[in-house]
C-alpha positions as CSV (number, residue, x, y, z in Angstrom):
1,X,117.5,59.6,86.0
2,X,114.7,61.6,87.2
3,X,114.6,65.0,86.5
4,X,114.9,67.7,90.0
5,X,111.4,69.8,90.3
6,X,111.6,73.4,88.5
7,X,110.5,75.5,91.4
8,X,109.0,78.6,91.0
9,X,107.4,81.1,93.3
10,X,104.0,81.6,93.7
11,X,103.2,83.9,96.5
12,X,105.7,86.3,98.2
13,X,105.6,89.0,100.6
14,X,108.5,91.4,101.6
15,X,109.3,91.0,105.0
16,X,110.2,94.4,107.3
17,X,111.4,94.8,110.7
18,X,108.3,94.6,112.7
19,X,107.6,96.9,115.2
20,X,106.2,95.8,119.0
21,X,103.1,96.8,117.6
22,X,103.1,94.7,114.3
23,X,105.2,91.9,116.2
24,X,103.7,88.6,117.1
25,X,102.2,89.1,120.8
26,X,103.3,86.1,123.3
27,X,100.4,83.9,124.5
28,X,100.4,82.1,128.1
29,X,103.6,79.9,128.1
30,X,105.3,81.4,125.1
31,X,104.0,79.3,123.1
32,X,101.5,80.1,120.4
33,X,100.2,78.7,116.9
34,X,99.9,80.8,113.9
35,X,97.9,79.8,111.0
36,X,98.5,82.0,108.0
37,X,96.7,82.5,105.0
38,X,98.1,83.1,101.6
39,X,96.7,83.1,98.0
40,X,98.4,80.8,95.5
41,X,98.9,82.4,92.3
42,X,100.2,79.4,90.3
43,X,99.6,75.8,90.7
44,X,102.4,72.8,91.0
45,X,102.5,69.3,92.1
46,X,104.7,70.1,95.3
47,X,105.3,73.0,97.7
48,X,107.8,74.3,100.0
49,X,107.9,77.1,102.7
50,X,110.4,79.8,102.9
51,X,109.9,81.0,106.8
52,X,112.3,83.6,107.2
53,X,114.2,85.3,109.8
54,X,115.7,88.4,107.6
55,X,115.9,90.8,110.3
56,X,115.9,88.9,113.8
57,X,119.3,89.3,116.0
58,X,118.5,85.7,117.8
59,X,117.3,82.8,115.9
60,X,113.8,82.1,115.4
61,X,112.7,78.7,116.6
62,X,110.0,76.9,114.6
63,X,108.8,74.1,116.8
64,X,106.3,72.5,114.1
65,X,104.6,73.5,110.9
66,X,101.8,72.4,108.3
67,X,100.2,73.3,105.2
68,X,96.7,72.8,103.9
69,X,93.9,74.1,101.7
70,X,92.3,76.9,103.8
71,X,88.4,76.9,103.8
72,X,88.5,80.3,102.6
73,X,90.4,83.1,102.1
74,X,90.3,84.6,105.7
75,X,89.1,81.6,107.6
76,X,90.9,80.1,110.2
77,X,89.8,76.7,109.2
78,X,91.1,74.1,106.6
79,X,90.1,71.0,104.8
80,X,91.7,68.3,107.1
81,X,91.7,65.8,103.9
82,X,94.5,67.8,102.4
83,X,96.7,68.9,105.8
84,X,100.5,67.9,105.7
85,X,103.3,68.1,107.9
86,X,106.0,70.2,106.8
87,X,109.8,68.4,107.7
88,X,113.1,70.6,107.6
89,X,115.9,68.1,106.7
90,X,114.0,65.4,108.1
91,X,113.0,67.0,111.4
92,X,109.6,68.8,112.1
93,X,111.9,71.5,114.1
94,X,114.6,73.8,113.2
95,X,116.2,77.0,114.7
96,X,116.4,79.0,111.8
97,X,119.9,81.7,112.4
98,X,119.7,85.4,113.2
99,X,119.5,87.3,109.5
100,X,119.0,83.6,107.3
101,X,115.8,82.2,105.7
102,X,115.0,79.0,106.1
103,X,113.3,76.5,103.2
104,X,111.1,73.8,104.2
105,X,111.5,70.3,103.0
106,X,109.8,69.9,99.6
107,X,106.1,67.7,100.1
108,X,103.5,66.5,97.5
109,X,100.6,68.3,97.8
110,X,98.6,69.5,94.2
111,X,97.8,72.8,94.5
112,X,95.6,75.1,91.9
113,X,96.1,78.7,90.8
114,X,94.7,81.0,92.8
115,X,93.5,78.8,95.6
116,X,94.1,79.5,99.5
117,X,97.0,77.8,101.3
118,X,96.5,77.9,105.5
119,X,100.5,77.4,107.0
120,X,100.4,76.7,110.4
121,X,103.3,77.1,112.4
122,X,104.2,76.7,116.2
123,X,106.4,79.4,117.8
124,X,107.5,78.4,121.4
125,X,109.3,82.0,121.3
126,X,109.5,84.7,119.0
127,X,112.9,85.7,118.3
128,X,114.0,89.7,120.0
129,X,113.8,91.4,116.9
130,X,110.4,90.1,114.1
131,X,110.2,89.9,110.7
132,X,106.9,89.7,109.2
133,X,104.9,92.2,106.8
134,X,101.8,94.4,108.0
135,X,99.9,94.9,105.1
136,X,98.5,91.1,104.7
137,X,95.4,92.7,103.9
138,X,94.1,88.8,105.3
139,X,93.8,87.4,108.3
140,X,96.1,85.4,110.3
141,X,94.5,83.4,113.6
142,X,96.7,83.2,116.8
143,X,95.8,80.6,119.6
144,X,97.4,79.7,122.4
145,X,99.6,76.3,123.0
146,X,100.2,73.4,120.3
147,X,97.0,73.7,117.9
148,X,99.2,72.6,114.5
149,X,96.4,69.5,114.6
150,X,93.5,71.6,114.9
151,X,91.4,72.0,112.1
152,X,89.0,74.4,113.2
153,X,91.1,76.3,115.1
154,X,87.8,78.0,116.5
155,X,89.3,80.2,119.6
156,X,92.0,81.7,117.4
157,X,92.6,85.6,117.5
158,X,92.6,87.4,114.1
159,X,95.2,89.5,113.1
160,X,95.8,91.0,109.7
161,X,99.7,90.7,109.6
162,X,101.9,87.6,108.4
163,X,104.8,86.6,110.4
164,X,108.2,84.9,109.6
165,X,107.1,83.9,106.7
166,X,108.8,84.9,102.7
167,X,107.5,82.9,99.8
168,X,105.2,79.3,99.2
169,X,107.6,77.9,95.9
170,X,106.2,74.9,93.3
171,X,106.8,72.2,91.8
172,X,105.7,73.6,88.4
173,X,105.4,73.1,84.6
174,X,108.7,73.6,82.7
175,X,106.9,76.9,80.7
176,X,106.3,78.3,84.5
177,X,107.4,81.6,85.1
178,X,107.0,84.8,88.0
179,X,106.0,88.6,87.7
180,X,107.8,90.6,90.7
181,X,105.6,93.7,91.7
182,X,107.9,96.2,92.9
183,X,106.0,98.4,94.8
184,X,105.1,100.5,97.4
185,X,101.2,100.5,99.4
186,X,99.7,100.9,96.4
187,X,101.1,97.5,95.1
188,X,100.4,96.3,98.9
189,X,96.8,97.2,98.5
190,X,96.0,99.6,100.8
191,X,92.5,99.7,102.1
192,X,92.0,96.0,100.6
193,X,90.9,93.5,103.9
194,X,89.2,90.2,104.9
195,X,91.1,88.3,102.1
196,X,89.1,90.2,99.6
197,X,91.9,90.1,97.2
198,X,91.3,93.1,95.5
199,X,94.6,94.5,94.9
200,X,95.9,94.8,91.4
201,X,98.0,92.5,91.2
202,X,95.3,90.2,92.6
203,X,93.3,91.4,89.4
204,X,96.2,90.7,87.3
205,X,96.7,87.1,88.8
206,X,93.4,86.5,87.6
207,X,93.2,87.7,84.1
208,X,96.5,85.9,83.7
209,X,95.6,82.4,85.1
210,X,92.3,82.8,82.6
211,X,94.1,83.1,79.2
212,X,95.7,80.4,78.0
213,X,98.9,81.7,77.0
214,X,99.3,83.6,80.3
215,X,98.2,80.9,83.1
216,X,101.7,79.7,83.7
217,X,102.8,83.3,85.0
218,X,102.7,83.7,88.7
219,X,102.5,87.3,90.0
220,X,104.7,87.8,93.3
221,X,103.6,90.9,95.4
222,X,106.8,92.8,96.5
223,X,104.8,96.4,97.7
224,X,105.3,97.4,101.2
225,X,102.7,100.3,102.4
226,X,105.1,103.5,103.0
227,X,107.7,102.2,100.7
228,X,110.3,104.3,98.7
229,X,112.5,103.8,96.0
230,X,115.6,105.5,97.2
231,X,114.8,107.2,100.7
232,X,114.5,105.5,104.3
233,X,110.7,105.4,104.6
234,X,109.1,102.0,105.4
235,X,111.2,99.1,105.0
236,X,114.0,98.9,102.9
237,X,114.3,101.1,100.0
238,X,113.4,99.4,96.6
239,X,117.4,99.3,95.8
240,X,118.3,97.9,98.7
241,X,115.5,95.1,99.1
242,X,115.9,94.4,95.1
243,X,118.6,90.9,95.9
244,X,116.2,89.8,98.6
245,X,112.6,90.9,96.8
246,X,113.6,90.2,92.9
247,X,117.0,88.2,92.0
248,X,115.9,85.6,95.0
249,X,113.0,84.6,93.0
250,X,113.3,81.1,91.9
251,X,111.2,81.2,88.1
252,X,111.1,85.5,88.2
253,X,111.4,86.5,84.1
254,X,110.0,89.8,84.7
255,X,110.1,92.9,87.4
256,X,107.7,96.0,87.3
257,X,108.6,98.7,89.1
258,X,106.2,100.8,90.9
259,X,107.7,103.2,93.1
260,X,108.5,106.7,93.9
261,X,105.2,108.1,94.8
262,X,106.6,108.1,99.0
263,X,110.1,109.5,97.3
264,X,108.3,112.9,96.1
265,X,106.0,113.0,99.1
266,X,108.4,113.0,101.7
267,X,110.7,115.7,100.3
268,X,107.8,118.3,100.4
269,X,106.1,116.9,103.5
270,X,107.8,119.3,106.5
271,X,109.0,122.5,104.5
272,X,108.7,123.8,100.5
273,X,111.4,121.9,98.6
274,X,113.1,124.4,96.3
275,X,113.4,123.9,92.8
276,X,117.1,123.3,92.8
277,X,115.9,120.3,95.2
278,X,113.1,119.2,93.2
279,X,115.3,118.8,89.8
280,X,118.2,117.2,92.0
281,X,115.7,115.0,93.2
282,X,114.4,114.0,89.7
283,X,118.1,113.1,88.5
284,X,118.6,110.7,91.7
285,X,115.3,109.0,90.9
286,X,116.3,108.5,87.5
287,X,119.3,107.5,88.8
288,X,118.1,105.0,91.0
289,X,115.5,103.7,88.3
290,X,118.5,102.9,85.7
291,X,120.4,101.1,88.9
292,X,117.1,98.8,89.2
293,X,116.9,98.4,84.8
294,X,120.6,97.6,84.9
295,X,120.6,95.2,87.4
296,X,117.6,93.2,86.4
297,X,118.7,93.2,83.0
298,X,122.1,91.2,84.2
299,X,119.9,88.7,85.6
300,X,117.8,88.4,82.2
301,X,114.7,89.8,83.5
302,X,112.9,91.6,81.5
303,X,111.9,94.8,83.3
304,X,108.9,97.5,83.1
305,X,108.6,100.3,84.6
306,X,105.0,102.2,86.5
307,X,104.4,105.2,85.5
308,X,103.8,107.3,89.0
309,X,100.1,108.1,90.0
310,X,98.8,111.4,91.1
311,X,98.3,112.6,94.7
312,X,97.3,116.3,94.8
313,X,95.3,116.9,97.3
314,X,96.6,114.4,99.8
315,X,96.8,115.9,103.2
316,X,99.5,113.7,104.3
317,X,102.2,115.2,101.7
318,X,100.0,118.3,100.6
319,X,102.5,118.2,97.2
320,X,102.9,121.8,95.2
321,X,103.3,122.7,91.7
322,X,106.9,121.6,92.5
323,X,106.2,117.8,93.3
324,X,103.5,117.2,90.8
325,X,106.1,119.2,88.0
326,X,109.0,116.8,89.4
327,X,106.3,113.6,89.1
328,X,105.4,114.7,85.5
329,X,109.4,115.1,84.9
330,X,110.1,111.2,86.5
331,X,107.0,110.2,83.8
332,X,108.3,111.4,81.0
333,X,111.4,109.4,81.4
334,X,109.5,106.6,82.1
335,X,107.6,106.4,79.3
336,X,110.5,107.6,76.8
337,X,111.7,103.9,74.7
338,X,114.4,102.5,76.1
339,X,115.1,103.2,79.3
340,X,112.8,100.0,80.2
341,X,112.0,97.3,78.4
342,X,108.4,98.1,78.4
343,X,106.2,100.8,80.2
344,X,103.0,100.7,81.9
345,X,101.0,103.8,82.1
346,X,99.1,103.4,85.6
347,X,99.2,107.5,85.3
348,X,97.1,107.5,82.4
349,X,94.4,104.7,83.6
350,X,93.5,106.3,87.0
351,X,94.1,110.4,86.7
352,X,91.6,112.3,86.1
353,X,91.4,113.8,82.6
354,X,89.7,117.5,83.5
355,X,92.5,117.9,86.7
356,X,96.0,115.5,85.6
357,X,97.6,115.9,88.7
358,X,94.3,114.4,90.8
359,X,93.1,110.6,90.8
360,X,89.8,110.3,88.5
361,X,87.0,110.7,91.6
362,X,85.7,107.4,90.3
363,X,89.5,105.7,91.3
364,X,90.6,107.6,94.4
365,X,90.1,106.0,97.6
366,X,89.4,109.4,99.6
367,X,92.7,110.5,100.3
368,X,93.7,111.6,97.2
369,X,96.8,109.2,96.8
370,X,95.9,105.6,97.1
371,X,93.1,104.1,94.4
372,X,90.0,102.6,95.4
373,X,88.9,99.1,94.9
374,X,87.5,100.0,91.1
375,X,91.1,101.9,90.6
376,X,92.6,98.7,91.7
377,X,90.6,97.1,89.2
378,X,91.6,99.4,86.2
379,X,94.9,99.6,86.8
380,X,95.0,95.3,86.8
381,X,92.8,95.6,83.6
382,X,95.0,98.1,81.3
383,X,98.0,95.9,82.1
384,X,98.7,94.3,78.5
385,X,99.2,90.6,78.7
386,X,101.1,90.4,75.7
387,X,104.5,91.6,78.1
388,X,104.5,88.0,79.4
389,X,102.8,85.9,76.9
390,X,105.3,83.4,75.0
């Protein structure tokens, strides 16, 4: 008897409530197509869809769908050789329910690591409420009518958003395994665009797929730009999404968690937080961090933990001596053995050595809290390989 496929996820997103703004805009008749680009991070023999409708209150009707190779990472055109139809139980429709995601049928289709997978996808009507995720940091192309046949797709309207959309899942190699990137917009790449794929862990992907012992991991990107790990912020917190973003991960074997950056900002960001607020804030972190290790550790995951960057001088959160004190506090319990199964020390690689609480000018973006593209790079190139080589 045959054996079943060993899927494992090979690109992600975490979907958000959308806003009108973020939301997919309704083209003459309702009716638009949506070709969406995402990069493969491991390669399989089959694929399936997850299309998603996590936070709609109406179900989201999907009137037709395909996958194929894009011709490039932000292009709205594909190599018709390789185009498929995508069925859901049989039928090239399906109303996916208020709050449910919804798999597509498996289909053959040999995909590489790291390659460019279009899914095109016909909406008749969005549902009331969207899910999608804003920070694609690649385009999507929006054109009016049915277009699922079109390979050129020449008329389409860019937009850098995805929407309705959750994971692209394998048919891959017994040894295959994931990487979830808990995160917040520095994990989503901010300032990264055009399909550049320049965030880190696009850099990671990479070095990964290149060594042999490593080229069976897939790296799932989990940041969402404005995310926290406890507080309301941007989406859901990382405790709340953790089910959803980590244990739903078909072939996940390890979580890194990146957050708290948003956490400390937004304490300080109205009014001076005391220092009885500060060290009460530090102990629910911690708190929150050993809820994350716990539960990833029931699943069998092995979990790291990201130590948090600098961001004096950011005029968004303008932190004091009492943020960057309570950051340096969070750090040390990062980094002390134990309390994760590993530790990477993003701190370390992009501060700057002559002023600790500041990025390295080299590494800071501008605004003195997200990294620039060669911070991206360094932070993907000091993450040891040996956590996930077998």
């Amino acid at each position: 008897m045959a054996q079943p496929p060993r899927w494992v996820a090979s690109w992600t997103t975490s979907p958000i409530p959308t806003t009108t703004a973020q939301s997919l805009p309704v083209t003459g008749g309702g009716v638009a197509t949506v070709r969406q680009i995402v990069r493969l991070t491991l390669g399989g023999s089959a694929l399936r869809v997850r299309f998603t409708n996590r936070f709609g209150t109406t179900p989201l009707r999907i009137a037709g769908a395909h996958i194929a190779l894009a011709a490039g990472p932000a292009a709205p055109a594909i190599l018709p050789a390789s185009d498929r139809p995508l069925t859901f139980g049989g039928r090239a429709d399906v109303d996916i329910p208020a709050g449910a995601d919804f798999w597509s049928d498996p289909v053959q289709f040999v995909a590489e690591p790291l390659s460019d997978l279009a899914i095109t996808t016909r909406f008749p009507s969005p549902p009331t409420q969207q899910t999608g995720h804003p920070g694609a940091r690649t385009r999507s192309w929006i054109a009016a009518g049915d277009r699922l046949a079109d390979a050129a797709l020449a008329d389409a309207a860019p937009v850098e958003r995805w929407f309705q959309i959750a994971a692209v899942e394998v048919a891959a190699a017994p040894a295959a395994r994931a990487i979830v990137a808990l995160g917040d917009s520095i994990t989503d790449g901010y300032g990264v665009t055009d399909g550049r794929n320049l965030r880190w862990t696009d850099g990671l992907a990479r070095r990964l797929s290149a060594t042999p012992r490593t080229k069976g991991v897939a790296v799932l990107n989990h940041g969402i730009g404005g995310n926290c790990l406890l507080a309301e912020c941007s989406g859901p917190n990382a405790l709340a999404r953790f089910d959803s973003d980590v244990a739903s991960q078909p072939g996940a074997r390890y979580v890194i968690l990146f957050e708290g950056v948003n956490d400390l900002g937004r304490l300080g960001r109205e009014r001076l937080a005391s220092v009885a607020e500060r060290q009460a804030q530090v102990q629910q972190m911690i708190a929150g961090y050993r809820q994350i290790v716990a539960r990833a550790r029931a699943l069998k995951l092995t979990v790291i933990g990201g130590t948090i960057t600098p961001f004096a001088g950011n005029d968004y959160y303008h932190p004091d001596a009492a943020a960057e004190a309570a950051r340096q506090a969070i750090n040390a319990w990062i980094r002390t053995p134990g309390h994760f199964d590993a530790m990477i020390d993003f701190d370390a690689v992009v501060r700057d050595p002559a002023r600790p609480d500041r990025l390295l000018p080299a590494y800071d973006s501008g605004d003195h809290l997200h990294p620039s593209m060669d911070g991206y790079r360094a932070m993907a190139d000091a993450v040891p390989l040996t956590l996930f080589a077998r």
